[in-house]
N, C-alpha and C positions, 0 to 999 in steps of 0.2 A: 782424549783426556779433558781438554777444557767442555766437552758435557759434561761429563762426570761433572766437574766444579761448576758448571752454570744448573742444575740439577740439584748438586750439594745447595748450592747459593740460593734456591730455590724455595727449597723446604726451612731454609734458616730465614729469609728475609721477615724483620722484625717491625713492627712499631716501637715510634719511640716512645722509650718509659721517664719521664722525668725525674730524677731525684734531689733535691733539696735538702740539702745534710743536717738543717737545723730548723726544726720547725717554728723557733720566733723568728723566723727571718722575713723581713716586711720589703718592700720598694721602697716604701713610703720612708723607711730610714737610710735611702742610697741617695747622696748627695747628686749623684748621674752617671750615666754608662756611653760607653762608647764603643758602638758596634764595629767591628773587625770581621776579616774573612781572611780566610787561609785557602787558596783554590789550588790542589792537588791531583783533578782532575785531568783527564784528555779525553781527546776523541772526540769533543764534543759533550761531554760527558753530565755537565753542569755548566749550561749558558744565559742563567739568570742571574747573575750574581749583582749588578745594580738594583733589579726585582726584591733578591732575597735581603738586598742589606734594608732598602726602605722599609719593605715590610716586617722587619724588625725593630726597624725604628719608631715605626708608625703604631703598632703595636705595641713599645714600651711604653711611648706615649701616653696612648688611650689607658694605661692604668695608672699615670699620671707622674713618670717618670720624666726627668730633666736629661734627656739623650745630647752629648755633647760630642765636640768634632777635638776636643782637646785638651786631654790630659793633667796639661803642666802646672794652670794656673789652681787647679783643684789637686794637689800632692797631697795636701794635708788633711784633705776631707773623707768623706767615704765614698770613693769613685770607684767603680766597677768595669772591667771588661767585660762586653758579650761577644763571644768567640765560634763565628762560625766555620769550619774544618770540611772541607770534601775530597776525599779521596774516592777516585773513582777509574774506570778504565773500561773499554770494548773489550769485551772477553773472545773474539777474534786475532789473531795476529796481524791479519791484514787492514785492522780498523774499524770491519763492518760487525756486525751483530749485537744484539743488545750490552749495554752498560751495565757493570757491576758497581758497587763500591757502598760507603760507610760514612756516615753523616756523625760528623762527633760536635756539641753543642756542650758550650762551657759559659756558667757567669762566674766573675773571679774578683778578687781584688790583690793588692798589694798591701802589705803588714812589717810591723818591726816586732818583734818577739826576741829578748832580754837582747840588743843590738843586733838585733841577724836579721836579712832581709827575707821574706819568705812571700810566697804567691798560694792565697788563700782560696780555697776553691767554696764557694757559697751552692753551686750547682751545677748538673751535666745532664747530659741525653747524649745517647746513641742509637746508632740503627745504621741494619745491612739493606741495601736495596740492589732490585734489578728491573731494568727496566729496560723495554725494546728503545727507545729512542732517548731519554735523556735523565735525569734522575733531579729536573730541575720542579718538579711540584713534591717529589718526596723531601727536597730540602724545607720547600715553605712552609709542608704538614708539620715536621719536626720543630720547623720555629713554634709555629702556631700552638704547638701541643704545649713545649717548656715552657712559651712565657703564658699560656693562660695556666696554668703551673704554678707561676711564683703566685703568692701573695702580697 
């Protein structure tokens, strides 16, 4: 069975597409971001994750975004989360054999909309991967892809 779905997973494995919901949407008017990780992975599955946040950050950077470590004191500005997500798994039961899983990549912010709080989504990418040993450069690709992406 788990051929079959390493197989299925196979012919599905995607690059990612970046979509940006709003095309005047600039950097240049984001007060700063604060890169996050979400690691949902095993097995080994994604073991770059200091890798993958620098190079996120070093990367907002370079288009000359203000990448901050903290939130609170910027509530009232226009701050943004960059959200990196990895769910992943050995498609073995015993551990071994290559990695599955799905790279989900969100830029967001926070908004009041007529007093209700709500979590604005500016942009996203996705993508399925499989990969013999780790699925840690298909994350970097996916960064690399979304943020030369924004403008």
């Amino acid at each position: 069975m788990r051929a079959i779905i390493l197989a299925f997973l196979l012919t599905l494995g995607t690059q990612a597409e970046a979509k940006v919901f709003d095309d005047r949407f600039r950097l240049s008017n984001v007060a700063g971001i604060k890169v996050i990780l979400l690691d949902q992975a095993s097995g080994a599955c994604w073991t770059n994750l200091k890798k993958a946040r620098e190079y996120a950050k070093e990367a907002l950077r370079i288009k000359g975004v203000d990448v901050v470590e903290d939130l609170t004191p910027r509530a009232k500005t226009s701050t943004f989360l960059f959200q990196i997500t990895v769910m992943a798994q050995r498609i073995s039961e015993n551990g071994a054999g290559p990695c599955y899983g799905f790279t989900d990549i969100k830029l967001s912010t926070a908004t009041v909309i007529n007093g209700s709080f709500f979590i604005a989504l500016a942009g996203t990418t996705n993508a399925i991967a499989v990969d013999d040993e780790n699925l840690n450069q298909h994350v970097i690709e996916n960064v690399e892809k979304f943020i030369n992406d924004l403008k």
